[in-house]
C-alpha positions as a Markdown table, in Angstrom:
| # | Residue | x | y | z |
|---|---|---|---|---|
| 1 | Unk | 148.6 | 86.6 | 42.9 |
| 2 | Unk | 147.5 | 87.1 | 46.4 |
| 3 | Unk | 143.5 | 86.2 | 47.1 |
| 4 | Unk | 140.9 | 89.2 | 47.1 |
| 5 | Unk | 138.1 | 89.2 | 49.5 |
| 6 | Unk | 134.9 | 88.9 | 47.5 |
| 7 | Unk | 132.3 | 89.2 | 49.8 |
| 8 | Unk | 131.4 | 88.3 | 53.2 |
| 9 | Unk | 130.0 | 84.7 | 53.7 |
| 10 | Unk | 126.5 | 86.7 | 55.5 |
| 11 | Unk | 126.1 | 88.6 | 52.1 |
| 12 | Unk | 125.3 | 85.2 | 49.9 |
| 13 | Unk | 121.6 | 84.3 | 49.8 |
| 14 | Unk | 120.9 | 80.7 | 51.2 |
| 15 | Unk | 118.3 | 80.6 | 48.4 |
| 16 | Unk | 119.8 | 82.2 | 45.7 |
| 17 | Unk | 123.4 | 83.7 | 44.8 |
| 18 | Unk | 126.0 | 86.4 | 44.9 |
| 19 | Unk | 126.6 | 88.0 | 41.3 |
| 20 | Unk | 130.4 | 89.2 | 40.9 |
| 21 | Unk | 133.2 | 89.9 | 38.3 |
| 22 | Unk | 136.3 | 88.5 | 37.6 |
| 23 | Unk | 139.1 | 88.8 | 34.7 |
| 24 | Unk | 140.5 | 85.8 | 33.1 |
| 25 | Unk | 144.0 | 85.8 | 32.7 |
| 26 | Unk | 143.9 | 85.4 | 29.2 |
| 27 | Unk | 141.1 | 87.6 | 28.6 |
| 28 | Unk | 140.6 | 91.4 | 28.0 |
| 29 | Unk | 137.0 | 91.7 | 29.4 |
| 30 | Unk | 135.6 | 90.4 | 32.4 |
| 31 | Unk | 132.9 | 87.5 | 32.9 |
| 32 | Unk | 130.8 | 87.1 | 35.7 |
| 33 | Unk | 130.7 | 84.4 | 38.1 |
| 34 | Unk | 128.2 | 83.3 | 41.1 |
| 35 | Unk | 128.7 | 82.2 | 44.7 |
| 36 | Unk | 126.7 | 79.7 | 46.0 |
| 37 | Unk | 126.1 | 79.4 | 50.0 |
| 38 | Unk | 125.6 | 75.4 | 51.5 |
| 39 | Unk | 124.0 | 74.7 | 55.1 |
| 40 | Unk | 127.5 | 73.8 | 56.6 |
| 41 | Unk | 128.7 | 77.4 | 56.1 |
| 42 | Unk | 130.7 | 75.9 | 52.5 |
| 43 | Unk | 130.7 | 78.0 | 49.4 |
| 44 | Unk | 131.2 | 77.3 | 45.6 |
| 45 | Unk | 132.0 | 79.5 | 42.9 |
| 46 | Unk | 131.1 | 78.6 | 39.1 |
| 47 | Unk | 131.1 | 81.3 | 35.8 |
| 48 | Unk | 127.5 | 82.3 | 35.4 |
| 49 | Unk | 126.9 | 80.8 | 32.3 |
| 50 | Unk | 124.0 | 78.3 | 31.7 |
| 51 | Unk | 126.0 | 74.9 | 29.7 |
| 52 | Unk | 122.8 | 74.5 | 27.3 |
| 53 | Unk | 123.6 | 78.0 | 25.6 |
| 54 | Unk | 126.4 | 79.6 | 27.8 |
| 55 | Unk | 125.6 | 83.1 | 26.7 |
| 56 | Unk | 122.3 | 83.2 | 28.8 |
| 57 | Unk | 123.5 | 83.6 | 32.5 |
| 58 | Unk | 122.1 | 81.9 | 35.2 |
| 59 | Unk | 121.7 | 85.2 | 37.4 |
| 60 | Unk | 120.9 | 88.2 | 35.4 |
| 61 | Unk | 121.8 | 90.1 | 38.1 |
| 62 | Unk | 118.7 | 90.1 | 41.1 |
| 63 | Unk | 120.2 | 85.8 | 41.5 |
| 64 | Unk | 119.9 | 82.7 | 40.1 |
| 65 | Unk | 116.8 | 80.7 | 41.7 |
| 66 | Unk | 118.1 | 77.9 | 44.2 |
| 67 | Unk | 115.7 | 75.1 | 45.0 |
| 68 | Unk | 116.2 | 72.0 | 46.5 |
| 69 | Unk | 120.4 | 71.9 | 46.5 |
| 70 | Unk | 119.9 | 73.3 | 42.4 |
| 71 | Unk | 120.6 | 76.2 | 40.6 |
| 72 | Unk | 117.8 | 76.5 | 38.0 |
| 73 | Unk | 118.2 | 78.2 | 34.6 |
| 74 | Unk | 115.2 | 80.5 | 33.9 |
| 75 | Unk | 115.1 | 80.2 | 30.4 |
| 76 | Unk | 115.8 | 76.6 | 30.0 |
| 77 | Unk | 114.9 | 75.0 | 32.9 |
| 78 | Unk | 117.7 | 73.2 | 33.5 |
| 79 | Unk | 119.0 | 72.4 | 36.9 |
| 80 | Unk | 122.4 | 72.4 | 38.2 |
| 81 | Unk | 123.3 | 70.6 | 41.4 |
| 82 | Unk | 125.2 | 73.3 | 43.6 |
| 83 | Unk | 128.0 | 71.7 | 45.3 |
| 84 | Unk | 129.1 | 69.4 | 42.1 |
| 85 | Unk | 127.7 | 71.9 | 39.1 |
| 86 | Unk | 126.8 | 69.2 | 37.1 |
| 87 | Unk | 123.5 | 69.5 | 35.1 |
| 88 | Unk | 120.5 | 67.2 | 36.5 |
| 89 | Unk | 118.1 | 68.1 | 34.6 |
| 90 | Unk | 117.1 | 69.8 | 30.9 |
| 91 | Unk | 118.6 | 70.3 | 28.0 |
| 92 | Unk | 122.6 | 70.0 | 28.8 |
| 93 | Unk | 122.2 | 66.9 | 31.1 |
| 94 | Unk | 125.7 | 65.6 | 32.3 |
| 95 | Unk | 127.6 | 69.0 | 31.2 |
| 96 | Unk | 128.9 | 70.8 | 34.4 |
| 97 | Unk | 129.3 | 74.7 | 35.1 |
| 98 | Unk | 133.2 | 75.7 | 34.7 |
| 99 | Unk | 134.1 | 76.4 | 38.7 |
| 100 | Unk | 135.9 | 78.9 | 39.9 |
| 101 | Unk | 138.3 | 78.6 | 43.0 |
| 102 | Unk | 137.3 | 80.2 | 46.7 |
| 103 | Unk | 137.8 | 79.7 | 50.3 |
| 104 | Unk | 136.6 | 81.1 | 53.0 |
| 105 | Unk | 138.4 | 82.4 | 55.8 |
| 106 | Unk | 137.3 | 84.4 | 58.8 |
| 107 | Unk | 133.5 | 84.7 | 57.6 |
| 108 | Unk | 134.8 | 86.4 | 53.9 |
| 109 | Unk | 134.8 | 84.6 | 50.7 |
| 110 | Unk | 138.3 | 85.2 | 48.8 |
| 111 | Unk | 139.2 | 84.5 | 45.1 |
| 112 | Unk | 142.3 | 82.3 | 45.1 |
| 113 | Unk | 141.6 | 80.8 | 41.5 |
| 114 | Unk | 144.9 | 81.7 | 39.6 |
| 115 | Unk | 143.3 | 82.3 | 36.7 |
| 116 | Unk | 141.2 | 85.0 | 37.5 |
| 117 | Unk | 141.6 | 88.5 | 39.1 |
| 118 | Unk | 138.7 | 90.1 | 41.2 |
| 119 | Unk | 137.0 | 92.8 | 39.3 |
| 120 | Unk | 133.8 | 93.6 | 41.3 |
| 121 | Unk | 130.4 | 92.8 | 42.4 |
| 122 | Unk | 127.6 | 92.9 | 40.2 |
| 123 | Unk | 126.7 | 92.6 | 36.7 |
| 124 | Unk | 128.5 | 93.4 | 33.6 |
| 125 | Unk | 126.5 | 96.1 | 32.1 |
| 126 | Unk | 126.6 | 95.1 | 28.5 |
| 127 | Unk | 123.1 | 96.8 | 27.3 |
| 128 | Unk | 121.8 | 93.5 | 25.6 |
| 129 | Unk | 118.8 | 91.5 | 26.6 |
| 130 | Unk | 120.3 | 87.7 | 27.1 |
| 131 | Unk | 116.8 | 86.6 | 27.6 |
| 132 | Unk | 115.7 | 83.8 | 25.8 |
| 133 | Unk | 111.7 | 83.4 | 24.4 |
| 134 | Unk | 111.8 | 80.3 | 22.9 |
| 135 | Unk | 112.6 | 77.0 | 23.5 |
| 136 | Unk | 113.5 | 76.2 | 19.8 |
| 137 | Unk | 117.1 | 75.3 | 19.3 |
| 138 | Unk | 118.6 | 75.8 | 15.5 |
């Protein structure tokens, strides 16, 4: 599979991130995934997917606060460390956010992760409120 061009490098906040699609190669609906934007002009891709409860994503879609290098869950509080994805802080310390496989070339951001197929930019409209209210776990 050849790599698609996801977005230009410009597009991705510096202080947030860039909410796409992509298709798993065994799967029959798509999942969304974030891009993430570093000082040097590097880029990282992980599934938007909190590790404490990985149905709550991490940008629902207006991007996932990034303070200090971290990608902060809303609900949970729980920080992820942008260039490694590993969890810092809360809940799923130690756990790490499944990556996704880019490179940029010529100022655009391509998919070249074998194991997904580019499906779009934005949100999966799924109707259901993901948000969490509580911080009780059962």
């Amino acid at each position: 599979m050849s790599p698609s061009v996801i977005t230009a490098v410009d597009e991705i906040p510096r202080e947030s991130s860039y909410l796409f699609r992509v298709l798993a190669d065994d799967a029959e609906t798509p999942e969304e995934a974030i891009l993430v934007r570093f000082d040097d002009g590097e880029i990282a891709c992980w599934r938007n997917e909190c590790q404490h409860f990985t149905h709550i994503p991490l940008d629902k879609g207006s991007g996932a606060t990034v303070r200090n290098g971290e990608i902060v869950c809303a609900n949970h509080g729980a920080m992820f460390d942008k260039r490694s994805g590993e969890c810092t802080f809360g809940p799923c310390e130690g756990a790490y956010l499944p990556d996704i496989d880019v490179t940029v070339e010529n100022g655009s951001v391509q998919l070249t992760d074998e194991r997904y197929e580019y499906v779009g930019d934005g949100p999966i409209d799924s109707g259901a409120d993901l948000t969490s209210t509580s911080n009780v776990e059962f």
